[in-house]
C-alpha positions as CSV (number, residue, x, y, z in Angstrom):
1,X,-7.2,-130.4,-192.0
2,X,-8.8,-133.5,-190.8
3,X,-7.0,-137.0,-191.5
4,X,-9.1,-140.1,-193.2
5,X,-7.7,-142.3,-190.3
6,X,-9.9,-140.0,-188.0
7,X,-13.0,-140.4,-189.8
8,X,-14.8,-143.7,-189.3
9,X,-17.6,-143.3,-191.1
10,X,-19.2,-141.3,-194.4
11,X,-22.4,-139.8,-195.0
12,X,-23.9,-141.0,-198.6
13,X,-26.2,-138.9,-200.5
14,X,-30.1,-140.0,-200.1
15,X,-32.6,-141.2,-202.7
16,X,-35.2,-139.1,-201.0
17,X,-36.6,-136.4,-198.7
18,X,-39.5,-138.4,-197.7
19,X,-40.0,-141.7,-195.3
20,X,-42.5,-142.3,-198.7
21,X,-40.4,-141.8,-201.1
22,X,-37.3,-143.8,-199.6
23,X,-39.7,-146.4,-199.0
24,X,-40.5,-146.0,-203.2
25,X,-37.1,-145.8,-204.1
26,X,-36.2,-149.2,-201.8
27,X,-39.3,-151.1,-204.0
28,X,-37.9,-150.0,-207.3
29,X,-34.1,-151.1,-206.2
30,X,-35.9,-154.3,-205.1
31,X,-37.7,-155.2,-208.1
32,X,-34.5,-153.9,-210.1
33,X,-31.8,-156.0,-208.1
34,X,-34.0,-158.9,-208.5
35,X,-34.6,-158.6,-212.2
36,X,-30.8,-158.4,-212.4
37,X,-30.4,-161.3,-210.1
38,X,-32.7,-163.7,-212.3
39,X,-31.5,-162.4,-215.8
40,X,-27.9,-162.5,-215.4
41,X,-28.5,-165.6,-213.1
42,X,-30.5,-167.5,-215.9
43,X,-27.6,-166.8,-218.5
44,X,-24.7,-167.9,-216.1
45,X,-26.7,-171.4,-215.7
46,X,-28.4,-171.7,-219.5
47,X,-24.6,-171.0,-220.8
48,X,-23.0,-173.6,-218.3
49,X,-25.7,-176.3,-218.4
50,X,-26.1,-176.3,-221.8
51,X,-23.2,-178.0,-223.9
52,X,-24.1,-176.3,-227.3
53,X,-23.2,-172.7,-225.8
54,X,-19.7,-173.3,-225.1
55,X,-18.7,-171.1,-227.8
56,X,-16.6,-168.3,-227.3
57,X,-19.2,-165.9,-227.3
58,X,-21.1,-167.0,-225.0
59,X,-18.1,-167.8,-222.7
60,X,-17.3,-164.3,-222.3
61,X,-21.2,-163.6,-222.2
62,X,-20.9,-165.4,-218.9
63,X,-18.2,-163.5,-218.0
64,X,-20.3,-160.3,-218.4
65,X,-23.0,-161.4,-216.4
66,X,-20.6,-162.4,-213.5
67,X,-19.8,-158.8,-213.7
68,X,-23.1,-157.8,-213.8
69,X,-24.3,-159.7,-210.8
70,X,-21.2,-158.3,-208.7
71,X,-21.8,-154.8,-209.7
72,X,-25.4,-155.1,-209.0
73,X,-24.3,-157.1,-205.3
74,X,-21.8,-154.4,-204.8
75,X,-23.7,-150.6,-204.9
76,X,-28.1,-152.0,-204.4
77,X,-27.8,-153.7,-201.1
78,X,-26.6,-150.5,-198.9
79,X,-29.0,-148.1,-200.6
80,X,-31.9,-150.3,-200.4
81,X,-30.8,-151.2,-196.5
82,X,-30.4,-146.8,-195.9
83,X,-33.1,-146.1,-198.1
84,X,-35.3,-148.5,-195.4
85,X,-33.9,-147.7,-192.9
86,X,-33.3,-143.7,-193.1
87,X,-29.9,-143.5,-192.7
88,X,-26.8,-142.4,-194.4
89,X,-23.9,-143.8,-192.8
90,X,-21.4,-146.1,-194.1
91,X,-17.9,-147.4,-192.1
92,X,-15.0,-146.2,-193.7
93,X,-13.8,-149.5,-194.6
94,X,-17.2,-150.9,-196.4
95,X,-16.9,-147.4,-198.1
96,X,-13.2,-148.6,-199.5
97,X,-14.6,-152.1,-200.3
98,X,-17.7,-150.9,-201.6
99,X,-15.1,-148.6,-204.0
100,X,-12.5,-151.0,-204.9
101,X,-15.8,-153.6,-205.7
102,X,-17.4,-151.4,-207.7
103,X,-14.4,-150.2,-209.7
104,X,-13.1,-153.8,-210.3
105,X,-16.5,-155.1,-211.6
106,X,-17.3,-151.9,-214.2
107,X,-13.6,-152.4,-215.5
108,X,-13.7,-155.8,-216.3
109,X,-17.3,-155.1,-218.2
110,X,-15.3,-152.6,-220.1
111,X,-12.6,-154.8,-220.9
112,X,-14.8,-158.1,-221.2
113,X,-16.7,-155.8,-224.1
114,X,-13.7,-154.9,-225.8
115,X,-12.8,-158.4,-226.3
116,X,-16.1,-159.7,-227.2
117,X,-15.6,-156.8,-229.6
118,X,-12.8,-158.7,-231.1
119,X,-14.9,-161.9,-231.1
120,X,-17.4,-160.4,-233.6
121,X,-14.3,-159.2,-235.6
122,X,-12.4,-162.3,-235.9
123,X,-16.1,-164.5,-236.5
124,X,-17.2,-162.1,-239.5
125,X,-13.6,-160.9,-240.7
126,X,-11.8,-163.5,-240.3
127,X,-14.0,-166.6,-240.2
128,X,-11.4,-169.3,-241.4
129,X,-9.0,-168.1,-238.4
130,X,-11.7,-168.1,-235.8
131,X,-10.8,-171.4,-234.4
132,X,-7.2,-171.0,-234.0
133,X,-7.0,-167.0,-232.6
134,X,-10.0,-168.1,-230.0
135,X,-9.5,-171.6,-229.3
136,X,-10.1,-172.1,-225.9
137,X,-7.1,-171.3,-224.1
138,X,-6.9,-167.8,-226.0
139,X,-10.3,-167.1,-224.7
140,X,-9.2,-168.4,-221.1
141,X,-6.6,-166.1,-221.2
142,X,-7.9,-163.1,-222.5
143,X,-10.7,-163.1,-220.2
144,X,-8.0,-163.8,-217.1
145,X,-6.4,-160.4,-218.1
146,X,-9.6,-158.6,-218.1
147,X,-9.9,-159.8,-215.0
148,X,-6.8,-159.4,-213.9
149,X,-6.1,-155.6,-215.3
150,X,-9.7,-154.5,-213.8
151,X,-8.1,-155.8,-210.6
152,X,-5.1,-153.8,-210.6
153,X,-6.7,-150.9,-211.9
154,X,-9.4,-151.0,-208.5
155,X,-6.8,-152.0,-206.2
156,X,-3.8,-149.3,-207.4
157,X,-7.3,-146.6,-207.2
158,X,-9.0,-147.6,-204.3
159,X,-5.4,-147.9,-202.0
160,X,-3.9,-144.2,-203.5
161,X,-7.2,-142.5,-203.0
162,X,-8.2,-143.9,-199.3
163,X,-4.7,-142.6,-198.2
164,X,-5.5,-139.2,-199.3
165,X,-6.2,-136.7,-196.1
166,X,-9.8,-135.2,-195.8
167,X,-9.8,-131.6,-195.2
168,X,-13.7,-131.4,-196.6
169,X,-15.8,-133.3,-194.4
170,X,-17.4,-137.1,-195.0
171,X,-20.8,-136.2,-196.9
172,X,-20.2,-137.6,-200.6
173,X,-22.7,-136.4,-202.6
174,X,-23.0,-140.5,-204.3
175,X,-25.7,-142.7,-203.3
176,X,-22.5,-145.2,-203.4
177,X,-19.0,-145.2,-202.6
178,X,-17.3,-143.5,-205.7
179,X,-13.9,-142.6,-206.5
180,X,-14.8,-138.9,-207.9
181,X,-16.8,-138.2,-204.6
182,X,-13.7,-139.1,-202.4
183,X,-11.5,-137.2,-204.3
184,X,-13.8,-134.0,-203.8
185,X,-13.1,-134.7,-200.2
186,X,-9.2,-134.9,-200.4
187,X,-6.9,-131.7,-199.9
188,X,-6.5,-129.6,-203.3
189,X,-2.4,-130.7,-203.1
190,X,-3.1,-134.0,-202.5
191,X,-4.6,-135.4,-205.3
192,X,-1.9,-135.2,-207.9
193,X,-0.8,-138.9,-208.1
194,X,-4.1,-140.2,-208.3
195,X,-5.0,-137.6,-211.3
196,X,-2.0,-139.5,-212.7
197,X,-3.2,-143.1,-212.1
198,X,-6.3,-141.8,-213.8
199,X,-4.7,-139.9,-216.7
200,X,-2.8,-143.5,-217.2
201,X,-6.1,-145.8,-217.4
202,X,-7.9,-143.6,-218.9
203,X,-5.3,-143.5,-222.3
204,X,-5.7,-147.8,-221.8
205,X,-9.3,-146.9,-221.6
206,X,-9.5,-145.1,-224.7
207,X,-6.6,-147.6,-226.4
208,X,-9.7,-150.4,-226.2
209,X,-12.0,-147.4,-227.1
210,X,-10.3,-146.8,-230.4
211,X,-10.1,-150.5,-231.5
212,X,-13.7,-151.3,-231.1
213,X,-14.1,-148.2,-233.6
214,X,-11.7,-149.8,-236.0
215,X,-13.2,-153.5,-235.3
216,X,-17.0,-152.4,-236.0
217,X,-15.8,-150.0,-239.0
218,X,-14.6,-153.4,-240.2
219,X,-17.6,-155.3,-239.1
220,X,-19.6,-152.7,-241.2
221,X,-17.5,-153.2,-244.5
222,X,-17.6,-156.7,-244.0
223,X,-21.1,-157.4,-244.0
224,X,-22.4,-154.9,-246.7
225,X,-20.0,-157.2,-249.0
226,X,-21.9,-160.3,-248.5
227,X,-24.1,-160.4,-251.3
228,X,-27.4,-162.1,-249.8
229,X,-29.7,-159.8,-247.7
230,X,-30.0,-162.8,-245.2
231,X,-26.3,-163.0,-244.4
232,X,-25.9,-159.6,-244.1
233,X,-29.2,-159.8,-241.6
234,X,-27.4,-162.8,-239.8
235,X,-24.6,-160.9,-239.5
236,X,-25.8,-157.6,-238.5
237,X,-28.0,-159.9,-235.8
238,X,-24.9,-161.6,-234.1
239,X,-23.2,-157.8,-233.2
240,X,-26.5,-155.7,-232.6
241,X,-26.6,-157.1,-228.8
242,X,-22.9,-156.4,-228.3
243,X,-23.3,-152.8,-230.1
244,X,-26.3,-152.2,-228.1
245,X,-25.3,-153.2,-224.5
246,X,-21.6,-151.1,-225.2
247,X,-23.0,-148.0,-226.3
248,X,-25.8,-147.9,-223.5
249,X,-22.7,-148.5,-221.0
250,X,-19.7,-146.2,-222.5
251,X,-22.8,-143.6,-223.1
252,X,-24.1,-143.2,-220.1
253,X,-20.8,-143.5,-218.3
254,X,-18.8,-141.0,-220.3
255,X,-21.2,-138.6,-219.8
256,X,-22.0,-139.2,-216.0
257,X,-18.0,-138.9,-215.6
258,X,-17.3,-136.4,-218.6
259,X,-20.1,-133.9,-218.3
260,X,-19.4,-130.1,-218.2
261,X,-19.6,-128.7,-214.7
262,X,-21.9,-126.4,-215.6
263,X,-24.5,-128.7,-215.9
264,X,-24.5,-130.7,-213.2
265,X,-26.7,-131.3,-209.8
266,X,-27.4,-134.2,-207.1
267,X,-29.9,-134.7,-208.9
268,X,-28.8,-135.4,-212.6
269,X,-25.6,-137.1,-210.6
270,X,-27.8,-139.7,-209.1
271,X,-29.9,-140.4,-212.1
272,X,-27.0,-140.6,-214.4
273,X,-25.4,-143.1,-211.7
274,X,-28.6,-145.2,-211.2
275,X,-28.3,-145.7,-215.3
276,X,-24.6,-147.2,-215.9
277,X,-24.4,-149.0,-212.4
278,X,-28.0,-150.2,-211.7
279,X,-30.3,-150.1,-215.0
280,X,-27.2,-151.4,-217.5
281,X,-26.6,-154.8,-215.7
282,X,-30.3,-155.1,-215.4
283,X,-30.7,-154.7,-218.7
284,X,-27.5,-156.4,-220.4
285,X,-29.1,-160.1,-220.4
286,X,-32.5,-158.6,-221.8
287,X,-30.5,-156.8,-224.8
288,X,-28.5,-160.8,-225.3
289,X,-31.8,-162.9,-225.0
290,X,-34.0,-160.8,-227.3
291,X,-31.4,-161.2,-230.6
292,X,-30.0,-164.7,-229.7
293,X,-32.1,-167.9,-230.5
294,X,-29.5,-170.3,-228.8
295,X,-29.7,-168.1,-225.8
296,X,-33.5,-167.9,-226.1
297,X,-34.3,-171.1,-226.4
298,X,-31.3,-172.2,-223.9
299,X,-33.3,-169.9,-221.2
300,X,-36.6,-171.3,-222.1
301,X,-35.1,-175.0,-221.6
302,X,-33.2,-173.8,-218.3
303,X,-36.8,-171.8,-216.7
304,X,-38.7,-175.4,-217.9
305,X,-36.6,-177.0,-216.4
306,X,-36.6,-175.3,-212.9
307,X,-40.3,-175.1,-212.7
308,X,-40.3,-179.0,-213.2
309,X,-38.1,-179.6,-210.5
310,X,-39.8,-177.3,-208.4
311,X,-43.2,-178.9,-209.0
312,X,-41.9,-182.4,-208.7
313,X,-40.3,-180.9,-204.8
314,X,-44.1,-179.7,-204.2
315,X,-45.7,-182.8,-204.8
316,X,-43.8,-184.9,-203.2
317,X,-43.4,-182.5,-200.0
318,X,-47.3,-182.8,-200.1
């Protein structure tokens, strides 16, 4: 048996075989990690610049994309830097950080989509109310506890598992420091309490599963009782991107996490990985700006705007 404190570093899984294809795989996480950076980046400013978007929606859309760009900071950077520079290796405490980061950020998107959930719920079920049960404390407050649970949830994981002893080696077979992956690594008597921590979160988990089942089953009956085709289109319209952006994360990560045994390699691990932790939160502010017009037209005033300043800096640099 071989204690964690004797172990200093871990050995991540590579993208590649090949000095080529690493060198692929670090322009596509490029190109990916930057796309993220600007999307989410031009939401965060477009929704704090512009007056007319503080609304609660788009207060916890900010949110979102804060969670985005951490998730994104948290897992790219070390593959692209292994990926260029062939090597596996990571300490054993930026493996922990890189865990607890990774956990706390895909939490609170979980939990900052439950309650946006309830936004679209209260805004076309309860219309009248929707001033007074999200005024803007209520929001302030709801999205502090998303925050704050996704918090306890990383820190409670990520201290119980990196006190487990190692009796398998350090090669994790993760392209990123994952919870699963360390647990594979931990002695088969050791692991007991943190199947319990996850037995707990994962009922919590599937407590905010079930109500945004119940909330969109009465988002659906809601909006086929408005009588004109163009409400029900406005309607439908305001929770497509919210429906659209949840199912592509719970999909993919229910099935990267849930998948039978049978099925699985390195292979299909890493892609399904790459898809919730990398491709969702570059594709989350797509999803928003395609079916919003505020949003659209708020990035459009937001990238104008930049481009102006950045031509005035030119020409008077020159």
């Amino acid at each position: 048996m071989s204690n964690s404190s004797s172990i200093s570093h871990f050995l991540l899984l590579p993208l590649a075989d090949t000095w080529q294809l690493q060198l692929l795989h670090f322009c596509l996480f490029l190109g990916i990690s930057l796309a993220a950076l600007l999307g989410n980046g031009l939401i965060i400013s477009a929704v704090a610049c512009g007056h007319h978007l503080h609304t609660p929606m788009f207060f916890f859309l900010l949110n979102l994309a804060l969670t985005d760009l951490g998730s994104i900071c948290t897992t790219v950077p070390k593959a692209m830097h292994n990926s260029l520079w062939d090597t596996r290796t990571i300490s054993y405490t930026g493996c922990a950080a890189q865990a607890f980061f990774f956990l706390f950020f895909i939490g609170a998107e979980y939990f900052l989509l439950t309650i946006m959930c309830y936004d679209r719920y209260v805004s076309i079920c309860k219309p009248l109310h929707y001033g007074t049960l999200l005024g803007s404390r209520a929001c302030a407050h709801m999205a502090a506890a998303a925050w704050a649970s996704a918090f306890l949830n990383a820190l409670m994981h990520t201290t119980n598992t990196f006190s487990l002893p190692l009796c398998h080696g350090n090669a994790l077979g993760q392209f990123f420091c994952e919870i699963p992956q360390f647990l594979k690594l931990s002695c088969s008597r050791s692991y007991f309490r943190e199947f319990g921590l996850i037995a707990f979160f994962m009922s919590f988990a599937f407590g905010c599963f079930v109500f945004i089942v119940f909330s969109y089953v009465q988002i659906f009956r809601a909006v086929l009782r408005i009588p004109s085709e163009q409400g029900r289109h406005k309607a439908f319209s305001t929770c497509l991107p919210h429906l659209a952006v949840l199912t592509l994360f719970v999909s993919t990560a229910m099935f990267a996490y849930l998948k039978p045994p049978s099925i699985s390699s390195p292979s299909l691990d890493l892609a399904l990985s790459v898809l919730y932790s990398v491709l969702t939160p570059t594709l989350n502010p797509l999803i928003y700006s395609l079916r919003n017009q505020e949003l659209k037209a708020a990035l459009m005033k937001a990238m104008t705007g930049s481009f102006s300043k950045v031509k005035i800096f030119l020409f008077s640099s020159a």
